[in-house]
Backbone as a chain_set.jsonl record, in Angstrom:
{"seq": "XXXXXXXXXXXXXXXXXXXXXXXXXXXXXXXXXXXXXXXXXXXXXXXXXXXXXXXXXXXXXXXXXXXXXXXXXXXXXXXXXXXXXX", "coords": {"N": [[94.791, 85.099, 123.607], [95.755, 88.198, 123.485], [94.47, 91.872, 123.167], [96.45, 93.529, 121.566], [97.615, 91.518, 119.823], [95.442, 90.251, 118.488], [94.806, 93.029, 116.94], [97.138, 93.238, 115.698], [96.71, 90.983, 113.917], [94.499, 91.183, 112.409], [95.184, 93.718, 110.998], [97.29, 92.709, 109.686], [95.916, 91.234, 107.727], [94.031, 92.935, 106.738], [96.094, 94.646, 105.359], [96.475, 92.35, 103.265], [93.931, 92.066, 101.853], [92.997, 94.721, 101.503], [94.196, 96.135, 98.84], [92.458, 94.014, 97.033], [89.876, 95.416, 98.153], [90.184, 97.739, 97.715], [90.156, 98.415, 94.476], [92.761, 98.257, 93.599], [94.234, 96.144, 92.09], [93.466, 93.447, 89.025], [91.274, 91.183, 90.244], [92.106, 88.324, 90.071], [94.766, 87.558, 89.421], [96.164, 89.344, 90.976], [95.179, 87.496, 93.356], [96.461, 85.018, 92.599], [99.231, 85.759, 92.462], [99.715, 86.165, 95.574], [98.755, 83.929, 96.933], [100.709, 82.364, 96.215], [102.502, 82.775, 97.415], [104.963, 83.217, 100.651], [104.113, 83.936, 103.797], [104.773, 86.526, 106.257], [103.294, 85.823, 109.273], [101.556, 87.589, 111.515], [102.428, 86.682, 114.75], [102.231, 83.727, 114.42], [103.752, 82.793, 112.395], [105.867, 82.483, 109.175], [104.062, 81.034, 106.879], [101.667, 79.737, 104.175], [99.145, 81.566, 102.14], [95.902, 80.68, 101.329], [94.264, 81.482, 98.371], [91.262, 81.485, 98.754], [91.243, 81.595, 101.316], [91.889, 84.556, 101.228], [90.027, 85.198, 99.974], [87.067, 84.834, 101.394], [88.331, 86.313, 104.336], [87.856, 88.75, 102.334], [85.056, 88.732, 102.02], [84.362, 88.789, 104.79], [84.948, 91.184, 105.623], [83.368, 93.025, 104.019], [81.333, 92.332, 105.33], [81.351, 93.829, 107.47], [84.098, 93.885, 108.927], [86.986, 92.689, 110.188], [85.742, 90.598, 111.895], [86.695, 87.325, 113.652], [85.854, 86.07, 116.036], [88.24, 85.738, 117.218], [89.898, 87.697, 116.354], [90.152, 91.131, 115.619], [87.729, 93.486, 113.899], [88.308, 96.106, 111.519], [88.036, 99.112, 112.051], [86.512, 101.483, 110.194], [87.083, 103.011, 106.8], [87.445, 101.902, 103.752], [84.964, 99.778, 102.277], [84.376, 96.593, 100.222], [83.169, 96.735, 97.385], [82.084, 95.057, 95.431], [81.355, 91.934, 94.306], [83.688, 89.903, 94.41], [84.277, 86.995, 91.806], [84.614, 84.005, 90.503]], "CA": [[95.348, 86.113, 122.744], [95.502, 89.607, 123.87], [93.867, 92.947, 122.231], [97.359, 93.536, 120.758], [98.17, 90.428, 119.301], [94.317, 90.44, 117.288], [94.99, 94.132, 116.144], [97.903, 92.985, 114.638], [96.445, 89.956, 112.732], [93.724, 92.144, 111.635], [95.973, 94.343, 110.13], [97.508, 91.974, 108.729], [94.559, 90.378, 107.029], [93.313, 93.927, 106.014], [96.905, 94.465, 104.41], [96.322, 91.291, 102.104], [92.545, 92.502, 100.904], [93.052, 96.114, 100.856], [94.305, 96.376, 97.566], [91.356, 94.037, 96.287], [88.775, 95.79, 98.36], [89.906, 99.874, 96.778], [89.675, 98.006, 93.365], [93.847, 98.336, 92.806], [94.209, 94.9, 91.164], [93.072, 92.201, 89.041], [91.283, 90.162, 91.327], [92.353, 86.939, 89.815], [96.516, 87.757, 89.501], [96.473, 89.366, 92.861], [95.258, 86.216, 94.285], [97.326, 83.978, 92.165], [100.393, 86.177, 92.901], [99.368, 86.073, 97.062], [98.713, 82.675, 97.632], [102.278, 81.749, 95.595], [103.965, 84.05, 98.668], [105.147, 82.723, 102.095], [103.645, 85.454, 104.49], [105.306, 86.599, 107.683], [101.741, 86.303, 109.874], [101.943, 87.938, 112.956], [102.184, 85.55, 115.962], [102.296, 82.363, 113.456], [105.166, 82.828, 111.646], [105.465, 82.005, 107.907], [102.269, 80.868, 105.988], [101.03, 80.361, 102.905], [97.615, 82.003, 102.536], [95.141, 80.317, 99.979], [92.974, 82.924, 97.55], [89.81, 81.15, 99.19], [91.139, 82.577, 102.277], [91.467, 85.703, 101.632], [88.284, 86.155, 99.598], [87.086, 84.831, 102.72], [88.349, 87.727, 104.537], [87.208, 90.224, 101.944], [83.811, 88.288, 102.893], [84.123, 89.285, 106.284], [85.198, 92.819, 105.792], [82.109, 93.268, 103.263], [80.303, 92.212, 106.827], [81.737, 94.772, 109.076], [85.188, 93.922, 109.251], [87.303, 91.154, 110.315], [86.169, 89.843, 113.147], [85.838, 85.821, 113.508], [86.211, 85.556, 117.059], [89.721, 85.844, 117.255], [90.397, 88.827, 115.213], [89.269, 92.576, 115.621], [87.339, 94.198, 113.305], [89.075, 96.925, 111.053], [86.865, 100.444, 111.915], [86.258, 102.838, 109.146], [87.818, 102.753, 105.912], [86.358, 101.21, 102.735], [84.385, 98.55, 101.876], [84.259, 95.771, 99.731], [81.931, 97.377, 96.59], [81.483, 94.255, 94.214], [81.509, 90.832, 94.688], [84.911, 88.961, 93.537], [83.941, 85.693, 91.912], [85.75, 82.735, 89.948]], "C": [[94.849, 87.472, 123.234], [95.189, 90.442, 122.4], [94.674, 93.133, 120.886], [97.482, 92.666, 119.555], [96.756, 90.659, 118.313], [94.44, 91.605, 116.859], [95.767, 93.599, 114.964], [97.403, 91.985, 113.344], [95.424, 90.273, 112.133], [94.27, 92.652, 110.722], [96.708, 94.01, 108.891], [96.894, 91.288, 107.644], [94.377, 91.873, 106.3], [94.69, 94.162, 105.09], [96.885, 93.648, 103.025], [94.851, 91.88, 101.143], [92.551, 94.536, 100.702], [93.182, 96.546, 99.103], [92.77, 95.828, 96.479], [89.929, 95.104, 96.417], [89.178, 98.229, 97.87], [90.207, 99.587, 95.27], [91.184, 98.265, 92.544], [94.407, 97.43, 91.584], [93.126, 94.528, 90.511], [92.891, 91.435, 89.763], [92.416, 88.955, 90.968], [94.069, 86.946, 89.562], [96.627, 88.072, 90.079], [96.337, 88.034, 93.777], [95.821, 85.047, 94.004], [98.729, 84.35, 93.047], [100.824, 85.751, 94.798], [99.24, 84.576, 97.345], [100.3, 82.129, 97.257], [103.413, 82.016, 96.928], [103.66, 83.222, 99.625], [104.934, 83.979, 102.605], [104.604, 85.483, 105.715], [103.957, 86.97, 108.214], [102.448, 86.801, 111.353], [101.506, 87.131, 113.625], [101.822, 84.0, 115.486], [102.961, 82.299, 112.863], [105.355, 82.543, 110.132], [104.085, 80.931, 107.324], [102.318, 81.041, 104.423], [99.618, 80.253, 102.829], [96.688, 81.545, 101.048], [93.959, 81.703, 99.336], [91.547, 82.513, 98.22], [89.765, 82.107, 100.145], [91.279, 83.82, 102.355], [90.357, 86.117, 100.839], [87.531, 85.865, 100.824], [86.851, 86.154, 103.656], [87.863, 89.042, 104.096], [85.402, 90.094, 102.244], [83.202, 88.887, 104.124], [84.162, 90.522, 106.398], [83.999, 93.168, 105.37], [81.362, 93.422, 104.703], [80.489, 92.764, 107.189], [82.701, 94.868, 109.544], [85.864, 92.191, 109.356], [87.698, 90.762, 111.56], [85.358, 88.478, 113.039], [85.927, 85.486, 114.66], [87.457, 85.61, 117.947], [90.444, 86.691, 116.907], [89.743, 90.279, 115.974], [89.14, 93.124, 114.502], [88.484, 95.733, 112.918], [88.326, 98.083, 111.246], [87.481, 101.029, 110.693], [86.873, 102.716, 107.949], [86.99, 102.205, 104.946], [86.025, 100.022, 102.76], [84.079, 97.806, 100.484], [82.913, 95.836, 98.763], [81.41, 95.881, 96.115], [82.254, 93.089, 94.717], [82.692, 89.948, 93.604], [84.541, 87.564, 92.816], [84.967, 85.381, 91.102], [84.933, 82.124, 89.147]], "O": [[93.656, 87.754, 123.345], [95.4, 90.134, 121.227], [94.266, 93.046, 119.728], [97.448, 93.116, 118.41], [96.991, 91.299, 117.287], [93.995, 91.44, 115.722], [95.423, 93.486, 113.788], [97.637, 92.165, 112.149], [95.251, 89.622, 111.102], [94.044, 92.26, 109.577], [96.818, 94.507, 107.77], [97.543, 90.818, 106.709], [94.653, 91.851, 105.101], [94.479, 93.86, 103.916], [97.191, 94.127, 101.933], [94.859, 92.047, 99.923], [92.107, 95.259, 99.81], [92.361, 97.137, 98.401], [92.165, 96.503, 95.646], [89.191, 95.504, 95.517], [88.599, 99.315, 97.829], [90.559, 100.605, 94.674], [91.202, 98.445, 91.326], [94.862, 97.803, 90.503], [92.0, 94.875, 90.869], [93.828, 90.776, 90.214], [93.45, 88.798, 91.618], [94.468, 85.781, 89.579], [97.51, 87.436, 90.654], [97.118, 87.633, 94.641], [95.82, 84.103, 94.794], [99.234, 83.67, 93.94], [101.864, 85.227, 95.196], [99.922, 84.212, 98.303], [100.952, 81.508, 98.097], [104.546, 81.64, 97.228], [102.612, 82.585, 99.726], [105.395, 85.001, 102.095], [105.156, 84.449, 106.09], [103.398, 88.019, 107.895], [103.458, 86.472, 111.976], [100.379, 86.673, 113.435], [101.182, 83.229, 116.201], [102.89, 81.145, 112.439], [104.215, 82.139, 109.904], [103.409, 80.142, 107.985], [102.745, 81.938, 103.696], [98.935, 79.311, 103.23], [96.853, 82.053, 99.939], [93.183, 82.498, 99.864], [90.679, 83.384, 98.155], [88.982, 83.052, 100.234], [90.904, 84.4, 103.374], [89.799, 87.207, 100.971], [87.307, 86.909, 101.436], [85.831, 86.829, 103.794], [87.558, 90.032, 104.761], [84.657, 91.017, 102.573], [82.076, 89.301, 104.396], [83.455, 91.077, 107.239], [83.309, 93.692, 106.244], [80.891, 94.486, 105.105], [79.573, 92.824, 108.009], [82.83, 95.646, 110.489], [85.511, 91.099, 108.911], [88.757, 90.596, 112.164], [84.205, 88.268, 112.664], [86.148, 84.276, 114.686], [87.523, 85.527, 119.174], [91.659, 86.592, 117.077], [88.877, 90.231, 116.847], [90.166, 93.379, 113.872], [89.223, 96.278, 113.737], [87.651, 98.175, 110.22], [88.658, 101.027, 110.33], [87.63, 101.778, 108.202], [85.811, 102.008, 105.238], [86.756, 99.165, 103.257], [83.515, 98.48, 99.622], [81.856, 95.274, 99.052], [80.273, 95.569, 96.468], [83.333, 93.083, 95.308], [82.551, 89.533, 92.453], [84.537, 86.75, 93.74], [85.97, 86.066, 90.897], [85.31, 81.136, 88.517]]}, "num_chains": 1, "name": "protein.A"}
């Protein structure tokens, strides 16, 4: 996987937690609503994304961004104040 291709699925990932991580939603009906959805992922094609996974992700961002290996990190922008739980 080229640079490109992980920007994009970054982006994509930060798209899905953005809203939780600048405190727009209800965690818990954002991530009902989101996992219910078929995603268009970049370079994987439809998906449905479980709420684990993207708290997950907001996990990772909290860390520094979202990189798991495969991904690139999101620079600059906010972070992930308070911890989502269930």
């Amino acid at each position: 996987m080229n640079e490109s291709m992980r920007q994009e699925i970054a982006l994509f990932r930060y798209g899905l937690i953005a809203p939780l991580v600048n405190g727009q939603v209800d965690p818990k009906t954002y991530l009902k609503e989101v996992a219910e959805r078929i995603h268009q992922v970049p370079h994987h094609g439809e998906k449905r994304i479980a709420a684990k996974t993207i708290l997950d992700w907001c996990t990772q961002y909290k860390k520094g961004g979202l990189n798991d290996g495969r991904t690139v990190a999101i620079p600059g922008g906010c972070h992930l104040k308070k911890r989502i739980t269930f």
